[in-house]
N, C-alpha and C positions, 0 to 999 in steps of 0.2 A: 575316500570319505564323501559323502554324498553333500550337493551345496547346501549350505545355511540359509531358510528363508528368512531376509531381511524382513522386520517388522517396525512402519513409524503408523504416525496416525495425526489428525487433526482435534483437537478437543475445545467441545466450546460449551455454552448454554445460551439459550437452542442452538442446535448443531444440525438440523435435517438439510435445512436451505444453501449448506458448504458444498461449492463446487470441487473444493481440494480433493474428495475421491477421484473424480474423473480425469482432475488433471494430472495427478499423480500415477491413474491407473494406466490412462495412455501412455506416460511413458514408460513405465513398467511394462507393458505390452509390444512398445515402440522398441527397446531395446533387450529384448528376453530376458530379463530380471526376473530372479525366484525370490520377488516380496510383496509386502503386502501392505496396501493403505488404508486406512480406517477410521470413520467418522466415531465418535465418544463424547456422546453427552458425560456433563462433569457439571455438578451445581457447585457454585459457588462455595459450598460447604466444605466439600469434600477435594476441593480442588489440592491441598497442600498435602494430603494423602495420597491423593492420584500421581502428585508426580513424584513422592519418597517409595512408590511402588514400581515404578517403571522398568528398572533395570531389572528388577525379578520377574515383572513381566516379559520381559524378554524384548523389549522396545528398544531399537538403536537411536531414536528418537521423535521427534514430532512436530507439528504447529501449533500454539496457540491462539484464540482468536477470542470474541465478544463474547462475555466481560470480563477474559482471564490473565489479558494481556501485560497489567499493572501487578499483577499479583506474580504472576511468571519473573517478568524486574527481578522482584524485592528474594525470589524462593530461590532461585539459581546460586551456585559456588561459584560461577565466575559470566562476565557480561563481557562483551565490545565495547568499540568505541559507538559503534553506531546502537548498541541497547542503552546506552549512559548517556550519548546526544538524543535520544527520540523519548527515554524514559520509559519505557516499554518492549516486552518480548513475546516475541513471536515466532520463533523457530529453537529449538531446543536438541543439542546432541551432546555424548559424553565424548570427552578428552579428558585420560588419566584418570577413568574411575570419578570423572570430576562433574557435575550435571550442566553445561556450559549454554547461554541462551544469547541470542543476536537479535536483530529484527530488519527484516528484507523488504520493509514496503518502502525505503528511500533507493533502495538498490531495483525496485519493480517499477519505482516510477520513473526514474532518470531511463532506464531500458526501457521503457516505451516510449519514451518521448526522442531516445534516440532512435528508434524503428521509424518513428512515424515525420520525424521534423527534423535530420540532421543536421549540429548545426546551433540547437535549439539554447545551448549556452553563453553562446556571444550576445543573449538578447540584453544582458545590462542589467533590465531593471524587470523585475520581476513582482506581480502584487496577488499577493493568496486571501483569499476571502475563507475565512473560520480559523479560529482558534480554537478547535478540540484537537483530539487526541492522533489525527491523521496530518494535523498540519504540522505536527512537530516532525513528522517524517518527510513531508513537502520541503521544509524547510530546510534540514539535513540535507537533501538531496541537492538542493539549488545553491547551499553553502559549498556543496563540496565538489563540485560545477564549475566553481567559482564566480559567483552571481555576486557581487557585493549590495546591491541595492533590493533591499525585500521587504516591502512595506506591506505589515499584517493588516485588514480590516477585519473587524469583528462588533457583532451588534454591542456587546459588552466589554468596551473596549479596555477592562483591568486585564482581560484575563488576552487579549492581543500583547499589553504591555509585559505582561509575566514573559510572554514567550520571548519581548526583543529582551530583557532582561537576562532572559536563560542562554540566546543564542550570540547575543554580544553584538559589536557595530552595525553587522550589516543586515542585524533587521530594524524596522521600526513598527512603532504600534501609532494604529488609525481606527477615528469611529465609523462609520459608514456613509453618514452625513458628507465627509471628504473624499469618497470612492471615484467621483466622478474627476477631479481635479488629478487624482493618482492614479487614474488611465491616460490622462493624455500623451503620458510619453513612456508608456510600458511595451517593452517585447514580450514579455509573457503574462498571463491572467489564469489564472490556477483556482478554481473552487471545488472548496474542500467540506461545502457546508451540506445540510441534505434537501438543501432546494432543489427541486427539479427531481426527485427520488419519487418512485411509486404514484407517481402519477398526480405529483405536486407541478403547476404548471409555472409556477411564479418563475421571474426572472431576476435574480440577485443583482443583476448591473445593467448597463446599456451599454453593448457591444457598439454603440454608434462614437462611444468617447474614446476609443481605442485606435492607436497610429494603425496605417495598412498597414505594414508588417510582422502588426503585433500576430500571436499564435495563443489560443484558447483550449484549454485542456481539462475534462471533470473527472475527480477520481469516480462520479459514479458511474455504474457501468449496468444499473433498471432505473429507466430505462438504458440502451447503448448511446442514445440522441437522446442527452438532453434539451428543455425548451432553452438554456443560456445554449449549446453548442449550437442547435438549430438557427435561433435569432442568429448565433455568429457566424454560420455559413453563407447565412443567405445575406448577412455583410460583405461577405467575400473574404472572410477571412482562414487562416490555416484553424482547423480544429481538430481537437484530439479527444478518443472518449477513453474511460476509464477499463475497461476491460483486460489493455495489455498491461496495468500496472498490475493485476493479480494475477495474470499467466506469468511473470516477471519475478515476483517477490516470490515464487516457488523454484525455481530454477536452485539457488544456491542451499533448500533443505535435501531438495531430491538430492543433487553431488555428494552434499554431507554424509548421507544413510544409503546411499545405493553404489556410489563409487565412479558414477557415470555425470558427469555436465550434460544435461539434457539442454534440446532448442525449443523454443517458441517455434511453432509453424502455422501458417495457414490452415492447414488442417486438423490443427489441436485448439485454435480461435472458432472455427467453424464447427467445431463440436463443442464448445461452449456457448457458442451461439446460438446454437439448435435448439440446446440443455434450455438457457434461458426464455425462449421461448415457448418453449412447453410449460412451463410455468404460470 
């Protein structure tokens, strides 16, 4: 019997700007895989149709991503622990005829921060700037690290409090106003917000308040150097950009649908590096 082309795909609205083909397709190409990865626009409308069709589509499953991710949650027959702690799905495969969803941006962040800073969990106290929808995945990751001290800032700071609400002791909620006093004794500084994205130059903190040891990490990844990573370099401080957190949170769909644990390499960052440049 001739092999079965696996088929997942990525679905979002807009969906042009997803790097998920490429990274998917290298490995697919990396490890002679007979499948297939594919970008799928899906509006909002149609989104809970798209995925009662899948399985007749012939889909072993997929990604979701902006603005499908909350709606993914709610549509699934069965979630994790880590889609029920972050509130959101993002990776979608069957088990038992069952439509089952997860979400791998806690498991993409912690894996790059252990590529790049090992180690990077004995920092103690940890302080994330944004409360949307990626901090809840920050947050997960540094709980389950075991970080007991994670003070959220957030300009509005009801919706910081929600989160230490939702994640229990070891977070706390701050307004920004107090950002400067909750660096002085942090190992890690994590921004989650979209300062420093497309060529916003503002600087959410002063990297000057931060112990030397502390280590600096942005999930964005346009630019790769943000202006907080830059200002924190040139502190002399460890910094980390956001790029390995999304070659990261791919790792555990490919296994899922292809049957193979693929690696982050050097040479799958440098072709995303490229990608983003051409841009």
């Amino acid at each position: 019997m001739a092999d079965r082309t696996v088929k997942a795909f990525v679905c979002g609205h807009p969906i042009a700007h997803s790097r998920s083909p490429k990274i998917h397709g290298y490995w697919l190409r990396q490890y002679g895989i007979a499948g297939s990865y594919d970008a799928i626009d899906v509006s909002p409308q149609k989104f809970e149709s798209f995925l009662g069709e899948l399985k007749e589509s012939g889909f072993a499953g997929g990604n979701v991503t902006i603005p499908h991710k909350e709606a993914a949650f709610r549509l699934v027959g069965r979630r994790d622990n880590a889609a029920e702690e972050i509130g959101a799905v993002n990776t979608l495969w069957f088990e038992d005829g069952l439509l089952c969803g997860t979400n791998t941006d806690a498991h993409g962040f912690a894996a790059n921060l252990d590529d790049y800073a090992p180690g990077w969990a004995k920092a103690g106290t940890a302080v994330v700037l944004g409360a949307g929808g990626a901090s809840r995945a920050v947050i997960h990751a540094l709980k389950q690290s075991g970080i007991r001290d994670i003070r959220v800032v957030n300009r509005t700071v009801e919706r910081a409090v929600e989160l230490a609400d939702h994640f229990g002791k070891a977070v706390s909620a701050h307004p920004f106003a107090a950002v400067d006093e909750l660096l002085a004794d942090a190992g890690l500084l994590v921004n989650t917000t979209a300062l420093g994205m497309h060529g916003n130059a503002e600087i959410p903190v002063d990297p000057s308040r931060l112990p030397d040891h502390a280590i600096v990490t942005d999930i964005v990844y346009v630019p790769l150097e943000t202006p907080l990573l830059a200002a924190t370099r040139a502190r002399g401080l460890k910094t980390i950009d956001g790029l390995g957190m999304l070659l990261h949170q791919a790792v555990p769909g490919f296994e899922r649908w292809f049957g193979v644990r693929p690696t982050v390499t050097p040479e799958l960052r440098g072709l995303i590096v490229s990608d983003l440049g051409a841009k």
